[in-house]
C-alpha positions in Angstrom: 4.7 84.9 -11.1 6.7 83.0 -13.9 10.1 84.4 -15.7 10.9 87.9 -14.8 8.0 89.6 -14.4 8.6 90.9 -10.3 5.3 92.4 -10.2 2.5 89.9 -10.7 -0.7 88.7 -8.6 1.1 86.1 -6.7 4.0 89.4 -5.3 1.0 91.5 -4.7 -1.1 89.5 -2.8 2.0 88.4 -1.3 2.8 92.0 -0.1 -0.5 93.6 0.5 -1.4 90.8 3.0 1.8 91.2 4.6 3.0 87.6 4.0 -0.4 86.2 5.7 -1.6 85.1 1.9 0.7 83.4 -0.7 0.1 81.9 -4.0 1.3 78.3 -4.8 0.8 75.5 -6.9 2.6 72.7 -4.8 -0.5 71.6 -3.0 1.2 68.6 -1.3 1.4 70.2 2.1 -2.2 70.1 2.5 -3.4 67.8 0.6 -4.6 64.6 1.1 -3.3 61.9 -1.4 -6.9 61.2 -2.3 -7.3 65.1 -3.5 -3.5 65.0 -4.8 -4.7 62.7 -7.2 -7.7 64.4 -8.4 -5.6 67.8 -8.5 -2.9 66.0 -10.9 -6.1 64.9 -13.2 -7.7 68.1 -13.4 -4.9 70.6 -13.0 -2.3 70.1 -15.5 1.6 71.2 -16.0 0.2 73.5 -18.8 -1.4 75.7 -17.0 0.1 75.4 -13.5 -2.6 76.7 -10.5 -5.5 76.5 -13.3 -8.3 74.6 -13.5 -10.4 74.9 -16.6 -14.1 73.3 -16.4 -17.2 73.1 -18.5 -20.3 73.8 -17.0 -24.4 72.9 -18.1 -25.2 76.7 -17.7 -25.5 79.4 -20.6 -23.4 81.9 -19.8 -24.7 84.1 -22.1 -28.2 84.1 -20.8 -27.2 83.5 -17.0 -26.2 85.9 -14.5 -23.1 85.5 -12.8 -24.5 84.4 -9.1 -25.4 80.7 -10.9 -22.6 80.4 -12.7 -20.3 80.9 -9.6 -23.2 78.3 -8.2 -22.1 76.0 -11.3 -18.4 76.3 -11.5 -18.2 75.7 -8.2 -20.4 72.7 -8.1 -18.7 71.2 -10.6 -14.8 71.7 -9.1 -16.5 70.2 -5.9 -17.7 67.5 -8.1 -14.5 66.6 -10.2 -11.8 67.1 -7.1 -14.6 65.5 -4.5 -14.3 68.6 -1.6 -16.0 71.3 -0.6 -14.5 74.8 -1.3 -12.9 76.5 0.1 -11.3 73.5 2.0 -8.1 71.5 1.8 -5.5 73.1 -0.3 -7.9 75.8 -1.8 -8.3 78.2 1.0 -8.5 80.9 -1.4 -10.4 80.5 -4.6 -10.6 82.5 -7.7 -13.1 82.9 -10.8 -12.5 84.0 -14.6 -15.3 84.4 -16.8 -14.6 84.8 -20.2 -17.1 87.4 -20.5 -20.4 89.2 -18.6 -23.4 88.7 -20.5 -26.3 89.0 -18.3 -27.0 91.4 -14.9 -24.8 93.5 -12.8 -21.0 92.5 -14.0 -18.8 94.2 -11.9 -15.4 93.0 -12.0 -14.2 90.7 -14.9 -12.8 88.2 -12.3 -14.0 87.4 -8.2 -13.4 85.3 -5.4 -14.0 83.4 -2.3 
């Protein structure tokens, strides 16, 4: 959450997992300093908790299983780990839009 907004994703998962799941952008804990550096190159201050990639895929002609495929080749690629692992246990994809196939949800994860 971020200035007074109370309710937000980070209090609801918070709550609805019972404390088991919460949301935070200080991945020193459990991270290595290998990955911490990565994470401060690709994750900026701007957008705390967000990282924002291009990928080589269409996504106006391609259906949503490659992208996820994509995105998530590429984080692995730029942070060098395997999701979910290290200090993303729980990841989370936004799509700017669903162009092609079944769409679902506007947003998933892993």
């Amino acid at each position: 959450g971020g200035s007074d907004d109370v309710v937000n994703l980070k209090s609801q998962l918070f709550g609805c997992s019972f404390g088991a799941l919460e949301v935070t952008t200080d991945y020193s804990d459990f991270a290595t300093d290998l990955q911490m550096q990565k994470i401060k190159q690709y994750v900026t201050d701007a957008a705390p908790g967000v990282m924002e990639v291009t990928i080589d895929v269409d996504i106006t002609k391609t259906d949503m299983s490659t992208i996820h495929t994509a995105v998530t080749d590429k984080v692995q690629t730029l942070l060098e780990l395997s999701l979910p692992a290290g200090p993303f246990e729980h990841v989370m994809y936004v799509v700017e839009k669903c162009y092609v196939g079944d769409c679902g949800w506007a947003a998933f994860a892993f």
